[in-house]
PyMOL Python script that loads the backbone (N, CA, C, O; Angstrom):
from pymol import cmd

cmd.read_pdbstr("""\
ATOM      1  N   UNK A   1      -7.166 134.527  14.379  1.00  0.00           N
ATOM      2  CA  UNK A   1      -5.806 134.896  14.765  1.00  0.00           C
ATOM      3  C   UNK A   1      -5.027 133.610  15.056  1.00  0.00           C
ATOM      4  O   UNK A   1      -5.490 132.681  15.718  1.00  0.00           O
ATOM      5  N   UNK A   2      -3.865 133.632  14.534  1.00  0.00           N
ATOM      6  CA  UNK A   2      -2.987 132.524  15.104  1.00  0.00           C
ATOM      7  C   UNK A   2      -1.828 132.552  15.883  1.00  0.00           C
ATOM      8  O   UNK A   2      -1.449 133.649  16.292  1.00  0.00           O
ATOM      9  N   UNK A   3      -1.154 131.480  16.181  1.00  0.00           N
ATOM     10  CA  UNK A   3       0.365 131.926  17.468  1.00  0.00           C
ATOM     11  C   UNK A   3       1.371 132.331  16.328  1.00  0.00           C
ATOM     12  O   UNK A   3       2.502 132.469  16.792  1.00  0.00           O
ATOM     13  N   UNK A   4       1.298 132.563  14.968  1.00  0.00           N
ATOM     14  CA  UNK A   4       2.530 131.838  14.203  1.00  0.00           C
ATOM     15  C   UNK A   4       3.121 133.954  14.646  1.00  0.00           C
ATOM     16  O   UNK A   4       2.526 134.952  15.051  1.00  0.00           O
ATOM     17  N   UNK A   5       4.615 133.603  14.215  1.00  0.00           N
ATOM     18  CA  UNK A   5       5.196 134.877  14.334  1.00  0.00           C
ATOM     19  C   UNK A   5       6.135 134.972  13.475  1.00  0.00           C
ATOM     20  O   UNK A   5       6.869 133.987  13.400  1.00  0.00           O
ATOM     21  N   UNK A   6       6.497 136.409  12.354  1.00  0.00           N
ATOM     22  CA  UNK A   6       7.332 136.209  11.586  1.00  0.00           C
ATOM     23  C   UNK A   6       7.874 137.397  11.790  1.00  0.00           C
ATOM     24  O   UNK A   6       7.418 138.482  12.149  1.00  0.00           O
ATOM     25  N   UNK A   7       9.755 136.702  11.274  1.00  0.00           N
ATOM     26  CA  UNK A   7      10.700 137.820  11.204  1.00  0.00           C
ATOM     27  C   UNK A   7      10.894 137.633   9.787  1.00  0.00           C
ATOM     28  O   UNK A   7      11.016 136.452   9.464  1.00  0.00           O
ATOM     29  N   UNK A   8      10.969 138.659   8.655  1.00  0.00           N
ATOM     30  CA  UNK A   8      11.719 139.191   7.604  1.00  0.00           C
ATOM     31  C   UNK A   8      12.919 139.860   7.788  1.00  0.00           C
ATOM     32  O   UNK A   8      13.098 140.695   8.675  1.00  0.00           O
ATOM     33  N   UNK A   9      13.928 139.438   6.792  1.00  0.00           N
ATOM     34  CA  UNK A   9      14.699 140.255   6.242  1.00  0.00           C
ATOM     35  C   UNK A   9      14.429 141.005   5.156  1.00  0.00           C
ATOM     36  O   UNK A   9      13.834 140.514   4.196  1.00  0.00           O
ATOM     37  N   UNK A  10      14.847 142.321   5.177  1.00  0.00           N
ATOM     38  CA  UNK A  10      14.451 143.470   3.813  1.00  0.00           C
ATOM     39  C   UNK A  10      15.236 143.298   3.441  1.00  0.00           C
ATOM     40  O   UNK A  10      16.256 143.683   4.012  1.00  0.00           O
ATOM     41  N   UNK A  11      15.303 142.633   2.282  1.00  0.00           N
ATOM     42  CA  UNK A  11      16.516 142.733   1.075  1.00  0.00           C
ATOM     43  C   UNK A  11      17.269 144.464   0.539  1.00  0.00           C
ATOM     44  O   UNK A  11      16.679 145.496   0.221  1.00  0.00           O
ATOM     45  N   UNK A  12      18.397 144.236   0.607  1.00  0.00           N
ATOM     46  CA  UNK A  12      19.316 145.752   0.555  1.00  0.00           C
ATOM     47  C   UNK A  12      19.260 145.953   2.025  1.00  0.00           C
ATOM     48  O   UNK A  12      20.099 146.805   2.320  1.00  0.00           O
ATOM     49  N   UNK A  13      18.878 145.697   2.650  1.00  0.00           N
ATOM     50  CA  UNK A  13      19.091 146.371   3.948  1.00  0.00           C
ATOM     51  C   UNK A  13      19.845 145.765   5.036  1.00  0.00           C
ATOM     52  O   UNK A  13      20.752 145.077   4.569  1.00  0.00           O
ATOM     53  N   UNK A  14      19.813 145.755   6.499  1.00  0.00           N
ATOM     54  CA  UNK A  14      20.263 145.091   7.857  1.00  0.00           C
ATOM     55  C   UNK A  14      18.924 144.859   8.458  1.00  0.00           C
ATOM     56  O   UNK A  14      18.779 143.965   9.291  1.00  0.00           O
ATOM     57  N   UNK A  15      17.802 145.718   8.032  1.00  0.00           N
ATOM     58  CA  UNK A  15      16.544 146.048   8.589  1.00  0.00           C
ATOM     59  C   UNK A  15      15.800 144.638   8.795  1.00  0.00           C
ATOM     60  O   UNK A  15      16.103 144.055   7.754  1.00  0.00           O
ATOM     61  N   UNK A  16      15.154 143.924   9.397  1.00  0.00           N
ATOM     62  CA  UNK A  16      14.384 143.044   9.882  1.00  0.00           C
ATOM     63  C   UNK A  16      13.052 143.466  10.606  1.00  0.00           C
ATOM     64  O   UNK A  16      13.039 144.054  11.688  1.00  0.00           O
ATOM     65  N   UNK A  17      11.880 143.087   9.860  1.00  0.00           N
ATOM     66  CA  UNK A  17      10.643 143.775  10.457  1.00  0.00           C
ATOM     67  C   UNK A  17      10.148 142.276  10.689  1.00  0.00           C
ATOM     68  O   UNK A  17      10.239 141.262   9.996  1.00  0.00           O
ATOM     69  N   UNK A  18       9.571 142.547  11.976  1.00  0.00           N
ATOM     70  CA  UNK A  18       8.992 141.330  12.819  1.00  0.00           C
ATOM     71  C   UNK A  18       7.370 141.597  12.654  1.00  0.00           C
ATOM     72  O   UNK A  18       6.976 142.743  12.434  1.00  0.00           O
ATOM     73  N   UNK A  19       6.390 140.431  12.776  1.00  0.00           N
ATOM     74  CA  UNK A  19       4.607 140.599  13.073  1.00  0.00           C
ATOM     75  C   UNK A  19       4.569 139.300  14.122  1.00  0.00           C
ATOM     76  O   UNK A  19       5.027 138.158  14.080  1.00  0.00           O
ATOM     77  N   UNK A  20       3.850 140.003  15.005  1.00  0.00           N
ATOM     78  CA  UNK A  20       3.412 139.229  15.834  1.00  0.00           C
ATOM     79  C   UNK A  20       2.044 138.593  15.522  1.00  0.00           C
ATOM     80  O   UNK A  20       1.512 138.877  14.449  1.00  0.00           O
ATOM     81  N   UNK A  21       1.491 137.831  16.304  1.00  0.00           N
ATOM     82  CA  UNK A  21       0.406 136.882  16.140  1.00  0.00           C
ATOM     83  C   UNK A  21      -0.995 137.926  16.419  1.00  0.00           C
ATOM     84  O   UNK A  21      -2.136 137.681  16.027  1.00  0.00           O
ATOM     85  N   UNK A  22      -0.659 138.849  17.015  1.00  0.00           N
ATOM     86  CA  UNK A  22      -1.166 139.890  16.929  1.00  0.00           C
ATOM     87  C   UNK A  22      -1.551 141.048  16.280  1.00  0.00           C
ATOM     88  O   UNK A  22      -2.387 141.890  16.608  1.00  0.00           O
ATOM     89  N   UNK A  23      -0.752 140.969  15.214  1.00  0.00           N
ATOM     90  CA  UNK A  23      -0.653 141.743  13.900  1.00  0.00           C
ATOM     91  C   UNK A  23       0.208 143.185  14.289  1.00  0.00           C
ATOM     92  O   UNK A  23       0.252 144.014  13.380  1.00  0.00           O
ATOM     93  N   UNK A  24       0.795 143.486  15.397  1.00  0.00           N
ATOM     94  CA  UNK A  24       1.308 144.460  15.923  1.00  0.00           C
ATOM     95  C   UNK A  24       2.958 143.984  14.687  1.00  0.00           C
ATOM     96  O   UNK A  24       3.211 142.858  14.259  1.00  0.00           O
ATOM     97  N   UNK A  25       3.775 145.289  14.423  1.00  0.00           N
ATOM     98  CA  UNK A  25       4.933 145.134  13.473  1.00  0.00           C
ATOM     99  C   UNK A  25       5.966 145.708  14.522  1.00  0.00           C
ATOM    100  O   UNK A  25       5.679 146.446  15.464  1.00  0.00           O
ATOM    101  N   UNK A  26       7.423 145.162  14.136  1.00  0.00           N
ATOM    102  CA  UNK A  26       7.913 145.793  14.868  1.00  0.00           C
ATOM    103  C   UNK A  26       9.984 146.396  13.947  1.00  0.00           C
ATOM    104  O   UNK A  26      10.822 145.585  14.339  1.00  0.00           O
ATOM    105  N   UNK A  27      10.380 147.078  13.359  1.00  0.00           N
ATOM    106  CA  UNK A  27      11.238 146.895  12.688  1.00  0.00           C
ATOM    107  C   UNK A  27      13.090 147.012  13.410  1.00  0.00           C
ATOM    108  O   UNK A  27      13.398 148.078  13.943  1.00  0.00           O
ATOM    109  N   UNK A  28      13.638 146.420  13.377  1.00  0.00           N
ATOM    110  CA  UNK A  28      15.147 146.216  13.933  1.00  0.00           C
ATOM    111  C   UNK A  28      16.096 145.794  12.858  1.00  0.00           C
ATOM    112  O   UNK A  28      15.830 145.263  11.780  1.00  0.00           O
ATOM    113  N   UNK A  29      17.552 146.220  13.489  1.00  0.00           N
ATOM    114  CA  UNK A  29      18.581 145.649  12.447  1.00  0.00           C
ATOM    115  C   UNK A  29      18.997 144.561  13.794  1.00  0.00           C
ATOM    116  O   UNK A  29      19.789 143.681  13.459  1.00  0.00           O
ATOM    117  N   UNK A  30      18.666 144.539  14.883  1.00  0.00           N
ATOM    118  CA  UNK A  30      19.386 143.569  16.102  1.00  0.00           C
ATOM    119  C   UNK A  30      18.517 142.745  16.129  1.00  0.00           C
ATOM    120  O   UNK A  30      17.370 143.151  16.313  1.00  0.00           O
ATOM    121  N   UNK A  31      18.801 141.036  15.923  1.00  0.00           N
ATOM    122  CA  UNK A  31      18.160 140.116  16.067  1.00  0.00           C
ATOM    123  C   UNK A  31      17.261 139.652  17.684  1.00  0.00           C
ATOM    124  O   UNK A  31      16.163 139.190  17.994  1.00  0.00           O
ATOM    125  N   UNK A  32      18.404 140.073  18.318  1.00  0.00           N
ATOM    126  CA  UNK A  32      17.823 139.684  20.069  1.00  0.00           C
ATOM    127  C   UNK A  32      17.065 140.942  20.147  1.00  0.00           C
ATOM    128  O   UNK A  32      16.082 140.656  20.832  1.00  0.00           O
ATOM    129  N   UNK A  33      16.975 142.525  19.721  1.00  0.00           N
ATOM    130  CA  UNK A  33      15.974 143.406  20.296  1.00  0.00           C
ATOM    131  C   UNK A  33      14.780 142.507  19.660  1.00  0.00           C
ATOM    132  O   UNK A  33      13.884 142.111  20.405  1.00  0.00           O
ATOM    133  N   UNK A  34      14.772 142.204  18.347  1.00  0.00           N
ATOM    134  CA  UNK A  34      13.600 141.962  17.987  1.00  0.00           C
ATOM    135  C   UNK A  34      13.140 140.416  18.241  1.00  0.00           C
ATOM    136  O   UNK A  34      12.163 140.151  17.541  1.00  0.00           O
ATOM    137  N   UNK A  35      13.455 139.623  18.828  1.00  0.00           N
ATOM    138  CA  UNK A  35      13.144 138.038  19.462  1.00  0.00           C
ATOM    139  C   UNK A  35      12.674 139.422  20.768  1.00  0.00           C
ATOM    140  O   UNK A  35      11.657 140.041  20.454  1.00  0.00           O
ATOM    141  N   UNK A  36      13.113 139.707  21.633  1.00  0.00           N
ATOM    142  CA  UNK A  36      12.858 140.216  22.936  1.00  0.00           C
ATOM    143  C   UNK A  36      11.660 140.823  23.140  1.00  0.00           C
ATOM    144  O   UNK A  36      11.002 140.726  24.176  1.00  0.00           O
ATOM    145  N   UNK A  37      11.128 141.938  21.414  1.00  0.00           N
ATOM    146  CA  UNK A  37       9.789 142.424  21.820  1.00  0.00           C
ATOM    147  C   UNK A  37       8.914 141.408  21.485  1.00  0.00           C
ATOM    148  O   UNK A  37       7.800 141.463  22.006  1.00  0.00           O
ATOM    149  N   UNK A  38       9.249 140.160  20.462  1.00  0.00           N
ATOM    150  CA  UNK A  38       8.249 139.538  20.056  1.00  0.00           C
ATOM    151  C   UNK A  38       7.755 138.436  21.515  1.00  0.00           C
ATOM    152  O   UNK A  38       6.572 138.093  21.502  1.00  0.00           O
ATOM    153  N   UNK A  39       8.279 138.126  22.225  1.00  0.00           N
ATOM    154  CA  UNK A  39       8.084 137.559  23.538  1.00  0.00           C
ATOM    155  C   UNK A  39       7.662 138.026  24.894  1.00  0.00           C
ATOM    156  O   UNK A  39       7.358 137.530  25.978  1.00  0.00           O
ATOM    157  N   UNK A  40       7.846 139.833  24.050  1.00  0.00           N
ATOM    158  CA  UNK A  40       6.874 140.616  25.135  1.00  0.00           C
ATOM    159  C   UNK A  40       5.683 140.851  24.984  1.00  0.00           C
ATOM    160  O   UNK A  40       5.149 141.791  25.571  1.00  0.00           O
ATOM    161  N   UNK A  41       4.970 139.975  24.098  1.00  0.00           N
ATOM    162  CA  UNK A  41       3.697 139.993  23.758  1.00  0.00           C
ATOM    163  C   UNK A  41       2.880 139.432  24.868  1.00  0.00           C
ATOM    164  O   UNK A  41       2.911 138.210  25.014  1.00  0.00           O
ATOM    165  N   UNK A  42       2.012 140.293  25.828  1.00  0.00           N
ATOM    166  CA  UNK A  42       1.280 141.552  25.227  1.00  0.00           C
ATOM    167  C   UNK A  42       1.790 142.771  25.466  1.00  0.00           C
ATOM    168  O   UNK A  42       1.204 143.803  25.138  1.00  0.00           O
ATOM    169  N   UNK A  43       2.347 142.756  25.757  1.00  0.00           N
ATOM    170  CA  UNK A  43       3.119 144.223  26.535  1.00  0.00           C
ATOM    171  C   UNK A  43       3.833 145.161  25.732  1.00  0.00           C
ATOM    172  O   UNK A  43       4.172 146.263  26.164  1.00  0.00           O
ATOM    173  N   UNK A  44       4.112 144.690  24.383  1.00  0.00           N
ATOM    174  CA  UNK A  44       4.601 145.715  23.298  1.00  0.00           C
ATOM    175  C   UNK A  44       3.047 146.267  22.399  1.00  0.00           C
ATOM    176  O   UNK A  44       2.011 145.615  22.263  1.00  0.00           O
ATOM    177  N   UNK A  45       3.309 147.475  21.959  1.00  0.00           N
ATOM    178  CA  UNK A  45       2.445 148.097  20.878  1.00  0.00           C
ATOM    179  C   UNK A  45       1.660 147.241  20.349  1.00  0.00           C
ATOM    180  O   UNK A  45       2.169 146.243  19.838  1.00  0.00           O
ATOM    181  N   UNK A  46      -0.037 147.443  20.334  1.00  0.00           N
ATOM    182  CA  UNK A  46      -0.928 147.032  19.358  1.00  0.00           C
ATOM    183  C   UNK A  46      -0.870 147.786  18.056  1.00  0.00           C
ATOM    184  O   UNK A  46      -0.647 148.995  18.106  1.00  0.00           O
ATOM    185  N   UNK A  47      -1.042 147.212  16.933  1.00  0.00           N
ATOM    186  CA  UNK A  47      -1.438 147.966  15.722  1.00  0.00           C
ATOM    187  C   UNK A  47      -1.821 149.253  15.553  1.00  0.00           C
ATOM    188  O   UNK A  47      -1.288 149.900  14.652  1.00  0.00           O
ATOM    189  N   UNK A  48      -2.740 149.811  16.329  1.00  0.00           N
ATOM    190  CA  UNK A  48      -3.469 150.712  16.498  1.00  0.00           C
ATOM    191  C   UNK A  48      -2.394 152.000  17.601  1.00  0.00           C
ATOM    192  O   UNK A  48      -2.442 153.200  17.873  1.00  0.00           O
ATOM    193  N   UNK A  49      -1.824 151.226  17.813  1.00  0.00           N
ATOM    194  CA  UNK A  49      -0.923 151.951  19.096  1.00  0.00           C
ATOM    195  C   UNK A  49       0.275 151.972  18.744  1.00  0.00           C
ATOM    196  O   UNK A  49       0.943 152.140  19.765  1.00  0.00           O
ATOM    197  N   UNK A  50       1.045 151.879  17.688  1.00  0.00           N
ATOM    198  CA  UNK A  50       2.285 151.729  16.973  1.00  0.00           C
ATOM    199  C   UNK A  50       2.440 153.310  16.660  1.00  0.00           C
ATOM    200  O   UNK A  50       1.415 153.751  16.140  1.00  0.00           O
ATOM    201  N   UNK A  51       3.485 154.300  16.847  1.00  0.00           N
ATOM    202  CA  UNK A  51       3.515 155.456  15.897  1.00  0.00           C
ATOM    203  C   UNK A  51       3.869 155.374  14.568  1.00  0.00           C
ATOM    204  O   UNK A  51       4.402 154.462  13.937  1.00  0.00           O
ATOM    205  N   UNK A  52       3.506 156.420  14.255  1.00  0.00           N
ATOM    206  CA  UNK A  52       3.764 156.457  12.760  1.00  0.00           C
ATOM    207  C   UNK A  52       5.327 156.147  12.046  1.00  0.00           C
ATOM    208  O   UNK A  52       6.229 156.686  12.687  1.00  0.00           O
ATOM    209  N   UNK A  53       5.618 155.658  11.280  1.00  0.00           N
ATOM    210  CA  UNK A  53       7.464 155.263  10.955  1.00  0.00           C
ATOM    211  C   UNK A  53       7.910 156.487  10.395  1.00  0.00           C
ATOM    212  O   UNK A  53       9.084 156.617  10.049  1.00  0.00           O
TER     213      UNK A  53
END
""", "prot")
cmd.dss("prot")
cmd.show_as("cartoon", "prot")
cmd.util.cbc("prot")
cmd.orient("prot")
């Protein structure tokens, strides 16, 4: 596992899906919601604990 963390942009969309270093995903069109959960790591959703989209 590593620290690295990535945000995408979905092309056609506003949508931005984030992965944490954790492998947990997280998807937003708001840049600061999604910086905000990625820094709430550990405290946001594991992989396993994510609902279904």
């Amino acid at each position: 596992m590593s620290s690295v963390v990535r945000i995408h942009w979905l092309p056609g969309t506003d949508r931005l899906l984030g992965t944490c270093h954790c492998g947990a995903q997280h998807g937003s069109e708001d840049p600061v919601e999604m910086w905000e959960w990625m820094l709430a790591h550990p405290d946001h959703p594991r992989p396993e604990e994510d609902p279904a989209p």
